[in-house]
C-alpha positions as CSV (number, residue, x, y, z in Angstrom):
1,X,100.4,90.5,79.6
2,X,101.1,93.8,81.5
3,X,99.5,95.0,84.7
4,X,98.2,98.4,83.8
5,X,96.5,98.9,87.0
6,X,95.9,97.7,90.8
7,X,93.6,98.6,93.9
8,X,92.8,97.2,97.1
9,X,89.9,97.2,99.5
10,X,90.0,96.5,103.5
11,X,86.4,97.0,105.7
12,X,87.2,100.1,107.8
13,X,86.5,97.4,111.4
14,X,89.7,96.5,112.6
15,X,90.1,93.9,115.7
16,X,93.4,93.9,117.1
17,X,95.5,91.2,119.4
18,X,94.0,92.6,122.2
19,X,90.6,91.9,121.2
20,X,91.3,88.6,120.7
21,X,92.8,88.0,124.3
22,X,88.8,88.8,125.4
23,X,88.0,86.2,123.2
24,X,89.9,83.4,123.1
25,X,92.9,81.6,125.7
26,X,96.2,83.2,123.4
27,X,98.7,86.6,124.1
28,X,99.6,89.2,121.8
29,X,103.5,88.4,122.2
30,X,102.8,85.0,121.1
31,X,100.5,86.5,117.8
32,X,103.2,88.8,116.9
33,X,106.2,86.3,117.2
34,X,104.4,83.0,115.8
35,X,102.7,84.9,113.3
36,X,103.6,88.5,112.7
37,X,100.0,89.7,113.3
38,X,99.0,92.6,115.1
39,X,95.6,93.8,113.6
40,X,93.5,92.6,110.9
41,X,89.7,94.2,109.1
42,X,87.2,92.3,109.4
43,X,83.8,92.7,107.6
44,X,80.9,93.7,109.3
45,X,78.1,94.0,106.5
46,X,80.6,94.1,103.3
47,X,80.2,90.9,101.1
48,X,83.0,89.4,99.5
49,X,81.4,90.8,96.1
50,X,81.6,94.2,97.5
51,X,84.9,94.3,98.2
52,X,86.0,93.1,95.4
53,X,83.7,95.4,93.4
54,X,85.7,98.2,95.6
55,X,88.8,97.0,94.7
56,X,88.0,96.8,90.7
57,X,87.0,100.5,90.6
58,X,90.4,101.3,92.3
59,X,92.2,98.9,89.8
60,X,90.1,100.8,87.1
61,X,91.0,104.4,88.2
62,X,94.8,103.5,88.5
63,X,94.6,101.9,84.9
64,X,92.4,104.7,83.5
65,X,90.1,102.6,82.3
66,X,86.1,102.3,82.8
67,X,83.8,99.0,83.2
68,X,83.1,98.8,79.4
69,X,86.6,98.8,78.5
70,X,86.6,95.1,80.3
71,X,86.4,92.1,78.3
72,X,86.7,89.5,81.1
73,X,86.0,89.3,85.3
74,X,88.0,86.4,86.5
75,X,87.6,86.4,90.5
76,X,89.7,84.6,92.8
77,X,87.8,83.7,96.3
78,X,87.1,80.6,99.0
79,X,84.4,82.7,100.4
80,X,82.0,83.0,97.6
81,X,78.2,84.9,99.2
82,X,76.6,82.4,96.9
83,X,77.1,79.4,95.5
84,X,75.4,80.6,92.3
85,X,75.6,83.2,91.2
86,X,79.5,83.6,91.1
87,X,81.1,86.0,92.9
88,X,82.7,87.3,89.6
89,X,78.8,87.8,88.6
90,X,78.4,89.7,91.6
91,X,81.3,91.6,91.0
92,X,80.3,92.4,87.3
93,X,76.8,93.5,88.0
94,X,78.3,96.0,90.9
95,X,80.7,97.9,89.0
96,X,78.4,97.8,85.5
97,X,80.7,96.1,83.4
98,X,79.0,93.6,80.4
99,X,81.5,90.6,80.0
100,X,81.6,87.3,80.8
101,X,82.5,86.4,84.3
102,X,83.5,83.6,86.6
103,X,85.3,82.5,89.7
104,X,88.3,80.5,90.4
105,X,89.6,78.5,93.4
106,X,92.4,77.4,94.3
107,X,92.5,79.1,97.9
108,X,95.4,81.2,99.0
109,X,97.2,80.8,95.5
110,X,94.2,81.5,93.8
111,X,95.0,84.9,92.1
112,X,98.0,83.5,91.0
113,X,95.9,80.9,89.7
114,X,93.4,83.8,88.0
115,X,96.2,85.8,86.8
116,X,97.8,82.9,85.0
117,X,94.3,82.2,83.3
118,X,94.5,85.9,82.0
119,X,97.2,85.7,80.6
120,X,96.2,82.9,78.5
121,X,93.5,84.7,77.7
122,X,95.1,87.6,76.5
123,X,97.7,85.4,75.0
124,X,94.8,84.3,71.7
125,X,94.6,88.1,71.2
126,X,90.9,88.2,71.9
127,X,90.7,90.2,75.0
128,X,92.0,93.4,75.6
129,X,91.7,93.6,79.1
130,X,90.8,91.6,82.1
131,X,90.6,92.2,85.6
132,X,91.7,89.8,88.1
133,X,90.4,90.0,91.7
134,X,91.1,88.1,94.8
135,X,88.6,88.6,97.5
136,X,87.6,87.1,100.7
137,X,85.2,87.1,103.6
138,X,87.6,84.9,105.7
139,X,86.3,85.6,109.1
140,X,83.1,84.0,107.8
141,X,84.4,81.0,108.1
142,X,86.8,80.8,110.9
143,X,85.9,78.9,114.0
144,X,86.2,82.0,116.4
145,X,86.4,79.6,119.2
146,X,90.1,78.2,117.7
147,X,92.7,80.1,119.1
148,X,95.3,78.1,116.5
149,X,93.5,79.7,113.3
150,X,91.6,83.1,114.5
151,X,94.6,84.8,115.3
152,X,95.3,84.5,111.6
153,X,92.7,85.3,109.2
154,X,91.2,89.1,108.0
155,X,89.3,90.0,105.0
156,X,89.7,92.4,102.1
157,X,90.2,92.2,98.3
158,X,92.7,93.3,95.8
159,X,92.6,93.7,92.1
160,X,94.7,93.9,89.1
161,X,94.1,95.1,85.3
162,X,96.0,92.7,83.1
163,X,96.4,94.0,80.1
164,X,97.9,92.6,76.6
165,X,101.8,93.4,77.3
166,X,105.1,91.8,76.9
167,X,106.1,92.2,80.9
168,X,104.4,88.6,82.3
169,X,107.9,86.7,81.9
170,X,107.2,83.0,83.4
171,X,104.9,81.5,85.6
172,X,104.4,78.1,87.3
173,X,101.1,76.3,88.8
174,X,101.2,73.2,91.4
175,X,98.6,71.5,92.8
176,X,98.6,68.5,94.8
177,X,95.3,67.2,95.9
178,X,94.2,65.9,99.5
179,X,92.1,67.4,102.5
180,X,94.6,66.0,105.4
181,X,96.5,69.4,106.2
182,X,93.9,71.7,105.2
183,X,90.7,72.1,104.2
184,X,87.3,73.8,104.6
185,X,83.7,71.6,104.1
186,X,81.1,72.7,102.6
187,X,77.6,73.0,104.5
188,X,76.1,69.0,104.9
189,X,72.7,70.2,103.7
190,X,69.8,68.7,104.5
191,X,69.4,65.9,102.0
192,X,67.5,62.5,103.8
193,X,69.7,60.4,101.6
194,X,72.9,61.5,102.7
195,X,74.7,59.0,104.4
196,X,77.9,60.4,105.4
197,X,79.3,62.5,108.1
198,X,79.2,65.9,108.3
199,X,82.2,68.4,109.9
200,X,81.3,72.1,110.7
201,X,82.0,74.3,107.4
202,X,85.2,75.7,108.7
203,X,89.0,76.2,108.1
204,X,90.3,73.4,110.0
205,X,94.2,73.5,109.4
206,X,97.7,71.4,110.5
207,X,99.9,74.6,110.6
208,X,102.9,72.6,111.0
209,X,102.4,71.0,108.1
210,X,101.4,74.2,106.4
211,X,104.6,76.0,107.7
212,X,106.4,73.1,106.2
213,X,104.8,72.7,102.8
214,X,104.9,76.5,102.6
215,X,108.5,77.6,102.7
216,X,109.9,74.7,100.9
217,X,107.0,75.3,97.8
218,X,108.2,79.1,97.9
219,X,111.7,78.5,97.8
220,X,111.3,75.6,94.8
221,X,108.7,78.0,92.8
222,X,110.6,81.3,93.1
223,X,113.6,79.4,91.3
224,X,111.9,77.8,89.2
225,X,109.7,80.8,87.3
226,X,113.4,82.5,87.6
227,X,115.3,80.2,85.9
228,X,112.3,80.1,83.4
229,X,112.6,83.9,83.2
230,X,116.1,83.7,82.3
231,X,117.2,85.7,85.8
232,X,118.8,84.9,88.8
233,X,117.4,85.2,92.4
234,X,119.8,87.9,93.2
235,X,118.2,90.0,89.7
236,X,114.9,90.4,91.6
237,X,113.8,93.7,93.0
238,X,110.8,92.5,94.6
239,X,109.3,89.4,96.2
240,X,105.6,90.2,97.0
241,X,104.4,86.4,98.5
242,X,101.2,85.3,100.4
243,X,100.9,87.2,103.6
244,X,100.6,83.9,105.8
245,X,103.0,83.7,108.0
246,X,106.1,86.4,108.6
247,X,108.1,83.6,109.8
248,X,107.6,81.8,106.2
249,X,108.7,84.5,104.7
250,X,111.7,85.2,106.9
251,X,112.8,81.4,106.1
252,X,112.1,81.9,102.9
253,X,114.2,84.4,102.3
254,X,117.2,82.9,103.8
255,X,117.3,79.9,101.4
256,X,116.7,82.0,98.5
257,X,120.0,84.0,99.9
258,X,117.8,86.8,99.6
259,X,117.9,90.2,101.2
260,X,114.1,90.4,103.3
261,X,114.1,94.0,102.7
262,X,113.3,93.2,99.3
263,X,110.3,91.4,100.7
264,X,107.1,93.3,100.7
265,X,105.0,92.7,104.4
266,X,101.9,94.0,105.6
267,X,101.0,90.7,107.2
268,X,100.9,92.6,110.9
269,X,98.0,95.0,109.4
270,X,95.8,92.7,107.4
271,X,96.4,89.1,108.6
272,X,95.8,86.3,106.0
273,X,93.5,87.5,103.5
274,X,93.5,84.0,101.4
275,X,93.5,85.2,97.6
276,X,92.9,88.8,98.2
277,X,96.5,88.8,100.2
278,X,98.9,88.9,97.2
279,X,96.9,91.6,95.2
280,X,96.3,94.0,98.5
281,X,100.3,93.2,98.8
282,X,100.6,94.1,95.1
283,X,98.8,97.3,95.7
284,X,100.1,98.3,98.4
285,X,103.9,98.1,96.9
286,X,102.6,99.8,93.9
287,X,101.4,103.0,95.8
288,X,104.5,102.9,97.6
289,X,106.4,104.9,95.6
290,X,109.0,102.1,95.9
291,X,108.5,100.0,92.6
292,X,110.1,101.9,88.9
293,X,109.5,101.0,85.7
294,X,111.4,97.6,84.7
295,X,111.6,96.5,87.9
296,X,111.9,92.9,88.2
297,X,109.0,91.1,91.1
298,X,108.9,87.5,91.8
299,X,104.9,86.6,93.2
300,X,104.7,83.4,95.1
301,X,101.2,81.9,96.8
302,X,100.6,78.6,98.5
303,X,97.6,77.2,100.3
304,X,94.7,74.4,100.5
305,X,94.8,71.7,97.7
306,X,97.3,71.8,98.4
307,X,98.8,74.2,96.0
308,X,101.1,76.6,95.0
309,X,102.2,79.2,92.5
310,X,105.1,81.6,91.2
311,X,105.2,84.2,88.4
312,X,108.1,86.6,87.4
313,X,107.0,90.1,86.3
314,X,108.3,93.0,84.8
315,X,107.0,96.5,85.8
C-alpha cells in the first residue's frame, strides 16, 4: 500500500475557550495547559457523511483520481447519522462512486483500524484503490453541561487514498475490551421488554485513566511497528498521533527520546476529532510543505475499547 492522496474537512463554526467559559464553570488557562485546546469547529447543519464526502473529493483531487476510479469506501466514525445505512453508504452515494462500502469502529484509533483493513485489501490484488475516511460529528454526543469532556471534542473528517504500493512498512492493532474508562451508550429505545437500565447516550470518560492508558500504548506501539519496520525511533521523520491530549504527546515523546518538533500538532485548532483526528493531522502535514518523498512517519491512535494502533509509513 501507498497513500496517493489526502484531504480534510472542518465546518467553517468555530467555538473558542471563551465561549465555553459562558457555558460551562472552566478558564481558558486551564484548557490550554491541561489540554492544549484553544478552538475547535463544530457542525452546525454538516452530517458526519458530509464531511466525510468533503474530505473524499479533497483526497480525490490531491490523488488525481475520480469516484469511479474507487474500488472500496471504508469509513472510520463513532458518530454514524444512521444506524443503517452506514455512513460509508452515505459517503458513497455523495461523491457518486459505485463500490462496496462500509464502516468501521474502533473509536479514536479507528482509521488506523480502516487503513490497516485496506491494506489487506489491496494486499489480494483485487482492489486498486480504496479510500479510507475518518469522520465525526463529536459534539453530537458530548454532554455540553460536562466541563471535564466539552472542552475537548470538535468535529471534522479526513481522508486518505490508499493505493497498491510498497510504502505501508508495519502496522500493529490492540484492542482490549471493557466500558469502565470510557465509553458511549447507545439510545435505550423504547422496547416494553427491556429490563435494564439506561445511561444518557454520551461520552462519559475517566481521563486519568485515559491519560494513563494513552501514553504508555503510544510509547509500546511506536516501537513496536518500528522494530517490525526494521528502523529505529531515532530514523523517524514524523510522528503524526491522535490529537487528544498535547500533554500525551509531550510525554510521549520524552520516553520515545524523541525530538517533539518532529511531532505534528494541531490539537489547539481542532480539539479531538475521534477518527477524523489522525487523517486531518495527516493532511494537514502533507500540505505543509514539510514531508519529502521517503520520509519515514510513525502514526499512532488510542481510544474507547479500549484500543490502540501504530503503523510505519514511507512517503
Amino acid at each position: 500500500m501507498q497513500i496517493t492522496g489526502t484531504g480534510f474537512f472542518v465546518p467553517e463554526k468555530e467555538i473558542t475557550n471563551a465561549d465555553l467559559e459562558q457555558m460551562v464553570e472552566t478558564a481558558d488557562e486551564w484548557i490550554r495547559q491541561r489540554v492544549g485546546v484553544e478552538r475547535r469547529r463544530i457542525s452546525e447543519a454538516y452530517t458526519t457523511a458530509d464531511m466525510g464526502a468533503r474530505a473524499a473529493l479533497a483526497a480525490l483531487e490531491d490523488a488525481g483520481l475520480s469516484p469511479a476510479d474507487i474500488d472500496l469506501i471504508l469509513v472510520a466514525t463513532v458518530t454514524a447519522d444512521t444506524l443503517c445505512p452506514s455512513t460509508a453508504a452515505w459517503v458513497q452515494q455523495k461523491i457518486g462512486a459505485a463500490c462496496p462500502a462500509f464502516d468501521i469502529n474502533s473509536a479514536c484509533s479507528g482509521f488506523l483500524f480502516a487503513l490497516d483493513t485496506a491494506e489487506s485489501f489491496l494486499a489480494r490484488g483485487t482492489y486498486e484503490n480504496i479510500l479510507v475516511i475518518g469522520a465525526e460529528r463529536v459534539s453530537r454526543i458530548v454532554d455540553w453541561t460536562d466541563r471535564a469532556t466539552c472542552v475537548i471534542f470538535g468535529d471534522g473528517a479526513g481522508a486518505v487514498v490508499a493505493s497498491r504500493g510498497d510504502r505501508f512498512l508495519a502496522s500493529l492493532l490492540y484492542t482490549k475490551g471493557g466500558d469502565d474508562v470510557l465509553k458511549i451508550p447507545n439510545f435505550g429505545g423504547s422496547s416494553p421488554f427491556y429490563k435494564g437500565e439506561t445511561e444518557r447516550p454520551v461520552i462519559h470518560m475517566d481521563g486519568q485513566e485515559t491519560f494513563k492508558f494513552a501514553v504508555s500504548k503510544m510509547v509500546e506501539d511506536i516501537e513496536a511497528v518500528a522494530e517490525k519496520a526494521g528502523i529505529s525511533v531515532s530514523e523517524i521523520d514524523h510522528f503524526v498521533c491522535h490529537q487528544a491530549n498535547i500533554r500525551i504527546l509531550t510525554y510521549a515523546a520524552k520516553r520515545l527520546g524523541a525530538d517533539m518538533d518532529k511531532f505534528f500538532v494541531n490539537i489547539e485548532k481542532y480539539g479531538n476529532t475521534s477518527a477524523a483526528s489522525l487523517p486531518i493531522a495527516l493532511g494537514e502535514l502533507a500540505r505543509s510543505g514539510r514531508l519529502r518523498r521517503g520520509d519515514v512517519i510513525a502514526c499512532s491512535a488510542f481510544g474507547g475499547g479500549l484500543s490502540s494502533a501504530a503503523c510505519i509509513i514511507k512517503w
